[in-house]
Structures are given as C-alpha cells and as structure tokens.
C-alpha positions as CSV (number, residue, x, y, z in Angstrom):
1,X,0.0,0.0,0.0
2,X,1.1,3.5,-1.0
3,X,2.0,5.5,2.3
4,X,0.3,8.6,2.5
5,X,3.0,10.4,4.3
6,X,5.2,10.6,1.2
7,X,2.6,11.7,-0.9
8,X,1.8,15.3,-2.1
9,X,-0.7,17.6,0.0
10,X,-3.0,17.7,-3.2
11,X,-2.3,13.8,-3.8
12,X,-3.4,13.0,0.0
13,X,-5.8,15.2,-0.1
14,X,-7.7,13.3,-3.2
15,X,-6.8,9.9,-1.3
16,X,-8.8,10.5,1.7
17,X,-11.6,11.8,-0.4
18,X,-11.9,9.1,-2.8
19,X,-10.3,5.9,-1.4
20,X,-6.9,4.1,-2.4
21,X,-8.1,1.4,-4.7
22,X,-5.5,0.7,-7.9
23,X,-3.8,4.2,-6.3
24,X,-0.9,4.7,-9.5
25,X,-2.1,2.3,-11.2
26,X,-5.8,3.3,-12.9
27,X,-6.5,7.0,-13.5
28,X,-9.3,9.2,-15.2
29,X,-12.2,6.4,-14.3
30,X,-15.8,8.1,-12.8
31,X,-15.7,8.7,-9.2
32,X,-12.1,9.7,-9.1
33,X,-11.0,12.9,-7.4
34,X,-8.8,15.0,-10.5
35,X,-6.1,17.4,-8.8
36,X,-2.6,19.0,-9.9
37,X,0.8,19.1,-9.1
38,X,3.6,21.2,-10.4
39,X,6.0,19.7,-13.0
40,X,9.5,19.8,-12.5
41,X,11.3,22.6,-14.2
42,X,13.3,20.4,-16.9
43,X,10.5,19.2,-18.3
44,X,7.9,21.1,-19.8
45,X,5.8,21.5,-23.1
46,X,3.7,24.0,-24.6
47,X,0.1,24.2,-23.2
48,X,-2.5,22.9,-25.3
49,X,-5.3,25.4,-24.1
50,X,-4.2,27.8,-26.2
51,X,-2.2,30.3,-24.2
52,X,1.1,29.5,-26.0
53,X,2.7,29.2,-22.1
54,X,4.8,26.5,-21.0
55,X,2.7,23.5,-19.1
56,X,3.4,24.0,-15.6
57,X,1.3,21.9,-14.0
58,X,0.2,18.2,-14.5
59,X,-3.3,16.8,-14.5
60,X,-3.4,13.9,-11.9
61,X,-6.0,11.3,-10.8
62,X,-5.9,8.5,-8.9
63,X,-2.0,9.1,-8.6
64,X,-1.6,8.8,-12.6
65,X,-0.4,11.7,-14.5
66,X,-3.4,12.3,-17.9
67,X,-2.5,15.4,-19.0
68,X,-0.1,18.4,-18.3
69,X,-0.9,22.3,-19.1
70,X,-0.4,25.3,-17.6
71,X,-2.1,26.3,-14.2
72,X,-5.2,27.8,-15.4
73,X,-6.3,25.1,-17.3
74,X,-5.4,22.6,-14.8
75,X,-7.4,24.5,-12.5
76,X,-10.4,23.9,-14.9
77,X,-9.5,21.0,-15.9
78,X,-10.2,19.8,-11.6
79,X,-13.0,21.7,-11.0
80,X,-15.0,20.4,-14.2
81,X,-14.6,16.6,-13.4
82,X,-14.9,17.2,-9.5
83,X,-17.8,19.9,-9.2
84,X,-19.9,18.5,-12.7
C-alpha cells in the first residue's frame, strides 16, 4: 500500500476523499478525485489550451499523470470533473 506520508498535499488530499483502490495504477475512471501538481522545471511542453505558455502543471488522478498544461487550465480542468 502506498503511504500517505510521502505523498503530495494535493495527492493525499484526493486519497482521503476518494479511497486508495488501484492508487498509481488506474487514473481518469468516474468517481475519481482529478487534482494538480507542479512539473518539474526540466521538463515542460507547450500548453494545449491555447495560451502558447509552457505547461506548468500536471493533470493527476488517482496518482496517474493524464495530462499536463499550464495552471489555469489545470485549475479547470479539476474543478470540471470534480464539481460536474
């Protein structure tokens, strides 16, 4: 089992909300919390929102990464999936 001490604030945060079944291994199912994390610095992309900014952020659920942009659009990218 994952230990939830080593995990991320946002990470632990979506754990405790929505449970630790297939944690890192199954992402982006119904039910799952979404959240984001930062990227590290050395490795990021354009953002495909449109903004034509580097992606900043990464699109997590479940603990598996399923898409990377920059913060905005992660932001919206959350709060669509977790508030309908």
């Amino acid at each position: 089992m994952t230990d939830l001490n080593l995990m991320s604030p946002a990470a632990r945060s979506a754990a405790m909300r929505g449970g630790m079944d297939g944690w890192g291994q199954v992402g982006g199912l119904p039910g799952q919390i979404r959240y984001h994390e930062p990227v590290d610095s050395k490795s990021r992309r354009l953002c495909g929102c449109g903004c034509r900014r580097r992606a900043t952020h990464r699109g997590m659920a479940n603990g598996v990464c399923l898409t990377m942009g920059c913060d905005l659009s992660m932001r919206r990218w959350v709060k669509e999936a977790n508030h309908g």
